[in-house]
C-alpha positions as CSV (number, residue, x, y, z in Angstrom):
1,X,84.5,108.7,154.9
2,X,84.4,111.0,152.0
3,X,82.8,109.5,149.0
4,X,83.5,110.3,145.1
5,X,81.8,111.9,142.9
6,X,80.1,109.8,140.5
7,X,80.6,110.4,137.0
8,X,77.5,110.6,134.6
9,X,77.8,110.0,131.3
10,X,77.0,113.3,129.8
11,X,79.6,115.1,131.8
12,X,82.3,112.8,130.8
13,X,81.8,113.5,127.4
14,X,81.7,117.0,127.6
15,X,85.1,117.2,129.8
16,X,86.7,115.0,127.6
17,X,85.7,116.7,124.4
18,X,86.9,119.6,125.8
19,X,90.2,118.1,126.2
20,X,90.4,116.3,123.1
21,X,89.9,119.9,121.4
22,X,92.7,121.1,123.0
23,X,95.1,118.5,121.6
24,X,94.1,118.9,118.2
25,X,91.6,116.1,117.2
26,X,89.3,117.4,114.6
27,X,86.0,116.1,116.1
28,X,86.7,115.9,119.7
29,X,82.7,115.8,120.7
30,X,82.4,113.0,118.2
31,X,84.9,111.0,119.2
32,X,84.0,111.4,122.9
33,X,80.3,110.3,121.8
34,X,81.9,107.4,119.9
35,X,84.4,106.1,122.5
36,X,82.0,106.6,125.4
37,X,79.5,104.2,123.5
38,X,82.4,101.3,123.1
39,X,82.5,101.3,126.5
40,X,79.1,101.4,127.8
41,X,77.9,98.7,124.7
42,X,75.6,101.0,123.1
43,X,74.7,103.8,120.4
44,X,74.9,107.6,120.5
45,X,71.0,107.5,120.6
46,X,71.3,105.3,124.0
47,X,74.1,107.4,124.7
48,X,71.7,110.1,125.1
49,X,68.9,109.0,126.2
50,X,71.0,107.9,129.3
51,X,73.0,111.3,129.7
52,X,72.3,111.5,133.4
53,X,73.3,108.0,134.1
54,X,76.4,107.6,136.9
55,X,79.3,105.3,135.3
56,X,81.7,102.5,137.8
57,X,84.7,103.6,138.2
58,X,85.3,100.1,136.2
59,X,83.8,102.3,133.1
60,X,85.6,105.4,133.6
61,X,89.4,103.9,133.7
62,X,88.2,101.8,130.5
63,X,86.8,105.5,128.8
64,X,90.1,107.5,130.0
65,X,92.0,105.4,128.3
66,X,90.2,105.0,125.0
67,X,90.2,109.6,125.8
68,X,94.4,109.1,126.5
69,X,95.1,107.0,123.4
70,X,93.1,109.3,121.1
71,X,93.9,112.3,122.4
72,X,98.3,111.7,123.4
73,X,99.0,108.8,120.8
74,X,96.2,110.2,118.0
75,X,95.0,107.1,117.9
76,X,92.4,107.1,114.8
77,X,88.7,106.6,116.4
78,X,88.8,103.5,113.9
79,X,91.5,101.8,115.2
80,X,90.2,102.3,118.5
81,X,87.0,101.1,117.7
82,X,88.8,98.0,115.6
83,X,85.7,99.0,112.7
84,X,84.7,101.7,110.4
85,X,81.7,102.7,108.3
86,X,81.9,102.1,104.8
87,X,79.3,102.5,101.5
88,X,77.2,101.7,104.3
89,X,78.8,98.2,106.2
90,X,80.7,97.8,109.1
91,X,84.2,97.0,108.2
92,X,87.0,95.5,110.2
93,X,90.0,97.6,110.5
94,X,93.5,96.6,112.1
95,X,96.8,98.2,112.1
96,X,97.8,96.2,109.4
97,X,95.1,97.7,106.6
98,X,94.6,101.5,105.4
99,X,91.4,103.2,107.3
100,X,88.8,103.5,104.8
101,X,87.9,106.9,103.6
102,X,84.9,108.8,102.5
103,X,86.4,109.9,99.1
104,X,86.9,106.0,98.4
105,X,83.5,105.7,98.2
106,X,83.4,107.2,95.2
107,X,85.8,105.1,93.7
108,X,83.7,102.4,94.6
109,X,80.4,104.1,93.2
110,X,82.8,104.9,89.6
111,X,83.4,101.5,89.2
112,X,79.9,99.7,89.8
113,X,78.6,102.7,87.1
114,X,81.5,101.4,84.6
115,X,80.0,97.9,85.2
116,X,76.9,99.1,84.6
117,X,77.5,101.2,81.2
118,X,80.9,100.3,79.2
119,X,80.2,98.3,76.4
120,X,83.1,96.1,76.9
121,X,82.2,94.9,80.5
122,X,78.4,93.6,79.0
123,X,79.5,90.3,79.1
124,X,79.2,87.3,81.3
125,X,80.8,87.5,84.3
126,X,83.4,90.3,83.6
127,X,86.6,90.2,85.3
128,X,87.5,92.7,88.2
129,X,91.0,92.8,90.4
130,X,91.5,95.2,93.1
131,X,95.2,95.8,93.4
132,X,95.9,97.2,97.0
133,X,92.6,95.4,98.9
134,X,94.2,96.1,102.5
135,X,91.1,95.7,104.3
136,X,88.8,95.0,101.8
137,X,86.4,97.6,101.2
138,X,86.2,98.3,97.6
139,X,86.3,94.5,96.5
140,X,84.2,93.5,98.9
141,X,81.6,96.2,98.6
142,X,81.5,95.7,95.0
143,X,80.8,91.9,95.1
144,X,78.1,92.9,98.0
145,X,76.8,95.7,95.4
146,X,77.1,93.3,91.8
147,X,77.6,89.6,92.2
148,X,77.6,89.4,88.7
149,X,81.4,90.0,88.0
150,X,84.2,87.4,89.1
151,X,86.4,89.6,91.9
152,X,90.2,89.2,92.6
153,X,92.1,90.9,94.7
154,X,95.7,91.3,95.7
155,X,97.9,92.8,98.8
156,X,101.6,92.1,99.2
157,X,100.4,91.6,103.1
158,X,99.4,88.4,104.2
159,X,97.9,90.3,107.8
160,X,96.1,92.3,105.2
161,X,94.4,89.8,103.3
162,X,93.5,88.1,106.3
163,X,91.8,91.3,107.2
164,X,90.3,91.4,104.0
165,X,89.1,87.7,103.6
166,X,87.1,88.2,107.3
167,X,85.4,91.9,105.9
168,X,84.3,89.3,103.0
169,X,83.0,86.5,105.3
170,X,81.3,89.1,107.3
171,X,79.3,90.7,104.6
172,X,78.8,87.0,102.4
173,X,80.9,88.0,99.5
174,X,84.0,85.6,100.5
175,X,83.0,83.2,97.6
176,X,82.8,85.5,95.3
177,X,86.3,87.0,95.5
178,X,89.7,85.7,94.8
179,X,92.4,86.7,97.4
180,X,95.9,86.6,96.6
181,X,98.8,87.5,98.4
182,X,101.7,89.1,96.0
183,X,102.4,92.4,94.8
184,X,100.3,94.1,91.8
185,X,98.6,91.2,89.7
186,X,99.8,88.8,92.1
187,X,100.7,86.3,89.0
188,X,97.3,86.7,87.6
189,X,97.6,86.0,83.8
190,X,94.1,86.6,82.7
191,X,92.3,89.2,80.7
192,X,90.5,91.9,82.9
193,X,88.2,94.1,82.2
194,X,88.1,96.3,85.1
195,X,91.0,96.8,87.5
196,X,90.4,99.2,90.4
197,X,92.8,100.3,93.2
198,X,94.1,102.8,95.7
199,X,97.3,102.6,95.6
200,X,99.8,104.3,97.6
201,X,99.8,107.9,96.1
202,X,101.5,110.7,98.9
203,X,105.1,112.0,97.6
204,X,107.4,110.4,100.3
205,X,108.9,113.8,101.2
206,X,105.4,114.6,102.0
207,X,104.7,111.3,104.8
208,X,106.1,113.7,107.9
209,X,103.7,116.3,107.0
210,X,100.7,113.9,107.7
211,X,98.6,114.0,110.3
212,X,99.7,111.8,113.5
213,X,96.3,109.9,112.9
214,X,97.5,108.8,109.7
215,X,101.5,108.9,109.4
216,X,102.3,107.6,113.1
217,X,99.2,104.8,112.6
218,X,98.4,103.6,108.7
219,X,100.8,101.0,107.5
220,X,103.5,103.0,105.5
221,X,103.4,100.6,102.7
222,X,100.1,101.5,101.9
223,X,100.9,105.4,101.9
224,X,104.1,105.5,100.2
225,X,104.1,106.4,96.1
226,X,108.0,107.3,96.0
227,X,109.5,110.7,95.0
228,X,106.1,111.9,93.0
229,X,103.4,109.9,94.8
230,X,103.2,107.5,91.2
231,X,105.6,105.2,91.6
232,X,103.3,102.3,92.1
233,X,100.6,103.8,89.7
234,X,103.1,103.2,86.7
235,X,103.3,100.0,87.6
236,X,99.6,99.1,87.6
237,X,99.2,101.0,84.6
238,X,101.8,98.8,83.0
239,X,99.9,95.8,84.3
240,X,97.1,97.2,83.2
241,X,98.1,97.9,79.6
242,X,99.1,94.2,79.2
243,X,95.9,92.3,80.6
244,X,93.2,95.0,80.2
245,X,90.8,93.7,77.3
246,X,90.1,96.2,74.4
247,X,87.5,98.4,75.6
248,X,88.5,97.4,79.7
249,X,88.7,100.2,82.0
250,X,91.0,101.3,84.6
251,X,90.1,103.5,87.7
252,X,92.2,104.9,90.5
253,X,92.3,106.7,93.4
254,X,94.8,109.5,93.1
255,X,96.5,112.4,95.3
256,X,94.7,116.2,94.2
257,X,98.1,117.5,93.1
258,X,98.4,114.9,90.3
259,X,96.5,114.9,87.7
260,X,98.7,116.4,85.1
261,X,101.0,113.7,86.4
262,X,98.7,110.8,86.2
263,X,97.3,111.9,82.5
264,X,100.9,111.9,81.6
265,X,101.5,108.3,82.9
266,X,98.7,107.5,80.6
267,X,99.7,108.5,78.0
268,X,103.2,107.2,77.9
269,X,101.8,103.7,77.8
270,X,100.1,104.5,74.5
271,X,97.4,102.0,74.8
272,X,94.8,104.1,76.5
273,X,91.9,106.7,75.3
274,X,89.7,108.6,76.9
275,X,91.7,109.5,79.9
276,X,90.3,111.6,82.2
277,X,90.5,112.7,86.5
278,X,87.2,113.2,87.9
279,X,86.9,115.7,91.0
280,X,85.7,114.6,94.5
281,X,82.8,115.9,96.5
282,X,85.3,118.9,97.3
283,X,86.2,119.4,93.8
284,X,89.9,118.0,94.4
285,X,91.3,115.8,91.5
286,X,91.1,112.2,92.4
287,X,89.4,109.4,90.6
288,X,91.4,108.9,87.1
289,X,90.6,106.7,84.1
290,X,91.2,105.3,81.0
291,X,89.8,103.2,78.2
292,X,91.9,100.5,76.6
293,X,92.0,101.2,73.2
294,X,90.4,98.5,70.9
């Protein structure tokens, strides 16, 4: 009887980089390295130090379909993987939260330096609410990062605050951080003196135009900022101008074709100085801010 081949690791990931290339995924050999290593239980260092070992064929179906659903559906590697790196923690990710991204680390790394420096957040225990937590990331890394401040955070999502309040178990932040399900504020009536968000910021005529990895796979509610990408920005900035202390600070995440847009939202509300978009690590426009005038 004629027997197999058997496959060895290394040469599965090389055919099915190869083959993820060809439909278009950005980092095919990555992704084979990562998808290969949710199968086999290990690292990419394992990974390679056991390039030559032979795979069951139990192994293989479980790897060509991870390969299938990444490379035919453009599945992102993060849902596949049900995780993603972020500001240096594992977070949870599910289809009903945003994947984190890179550049929303430096919205993170923005706000714990306001913290640090306005004058109006030196007090004790300063107020912060996330609008827009989906999974988590930003509240939860900044109550990891300062434990000083009291956190809230809202999503209008009840699958995404769920989300959220297991990220913030996971990483021992859950008492620190006050979940609420409800759109914007959520019926918070407080003062703040920090509120922080990525909202939903691409135009809606733009949403097609996406990526399959990020249009055909990230919840659409969490995408969608109307006709000019700000719908949802006014209204936080409206929040914001109402419950923001003298001296409190705003920060957001913002598209790269609107900052003209977003200073002009600011300064409609006629509350707010200092307003300002800093540039990403590619120089795109996309953290903007404003001081509440005194």
């Amino acid at each position: 009887m004629k027997r197999e081949p058997r496959h060895h690791l290394g040469d599965l990931v090389v055919k099915s980089a190869a083959w993820l290339k060809t439909r278009g995924v950005d980092s095919p050999r990555l992704d084979a390295e990562l998808l290969l290593c949710r199968v086999m239980g290990c690292d990419r260092l394992r990974l390679y130090m056991d390039w030559d070992k032979p795979l069951v064929e139990l192994e293989v179906a479980a790897y060509r379909e991870l390969i299938r659903r990444r490379g035919v559906a453009r599945e992102p590697v993060s849902r596949l993987l049900e995780k993603k790196e972020f500001y240096g923690r594992e977070f949870l990710v599910t289809p009903a939260v945003f994947s984190p991204r890179p550049e929303t680390e430096g919205l993170v790394e923005r706000a714990l330096r306001l913290l640090e420096s306005e004058a109006a957040l030196q007090v004790d225990r300063p107020t912060v609410f996330e609008i827009g937590t989906g999974s988590g990331c930003i509240a939860v890394t900044m109550a990891a990062e300062d434990a000083g401040p009291q956190y809230h955070a809202s999503d209008t999502s009840a699958e995404a605050l769920d989300v959220a309040r297991r990220n913030a178990a996971t990483h021992h932040v859950d008492k620190r951080i006050d979940f609420r399900h409800g759109s914007l504020l959520a019926g918070f009536d407080g003062p703040l003196h920090l509120l922080v968000s990525n909202p939903p910021y691409v135009r809606t005529g733009e949403i097609p135009e996406l990526q399959p990895e990020v249009k055909d796979h990230d919840p659409r509610a969490a995408l969608d900022g109307g006709a000019d990408g700000l719908d949802i920005v006014r209204d936080i900035v409206a929040g914001a101008k109402t419950h923001l202390v003298p001296g409190g600070c705003i920060l957001m995440e913002i598209g790269e074709e609107q900052e003209a847009g977003m200073l002009e939202v600011f300064g409609s509300a006629g509350v707010f100085a200092d307003a300002d978009v800093e540039r990403d690590d590619f120089g795109k426009p996309r953290y903007a801010f404003a001081r509440r005038r005194g």
